[in-house]
N, C-alpha and C positions, 0 to 999 in steps of 0.2 A: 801312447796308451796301447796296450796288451790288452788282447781279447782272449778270455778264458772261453774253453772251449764249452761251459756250460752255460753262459751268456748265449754262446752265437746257438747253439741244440734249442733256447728259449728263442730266439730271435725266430729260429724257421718256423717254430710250431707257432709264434705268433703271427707267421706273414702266412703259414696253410691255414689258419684260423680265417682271416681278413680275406684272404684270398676265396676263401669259401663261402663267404657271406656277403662279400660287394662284385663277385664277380659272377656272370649270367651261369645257370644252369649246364648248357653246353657245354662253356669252358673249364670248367671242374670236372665235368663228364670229361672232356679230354684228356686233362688231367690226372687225371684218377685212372684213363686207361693207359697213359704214359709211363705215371709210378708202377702201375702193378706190369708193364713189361718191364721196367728199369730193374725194379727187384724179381721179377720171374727169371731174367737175362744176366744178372750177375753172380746167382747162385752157380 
């Protein structure tokens, strides 16, 4: 089985969804300051 790439684009925004609602405050605060280096850093 072949994974279209628009399957796996739903698959992230479902696992940042879950991620964001079962996991503690802090660790999304990390995250969230990890993404916004990730994308400040790759431009």
């Amino acid at each position: 089985m072949r994974w279209h790439p628009l399957t796996i684009a739903v698959g992230v925004v479902l696992a940042t969804i879950a991620c964001a609602v079962w996991w503690p405050p802090s660790m999304w605060l990390l995250m969230g300051a990890a993404a916004g280096y990730a994308t400040s850093g790759s431009t």
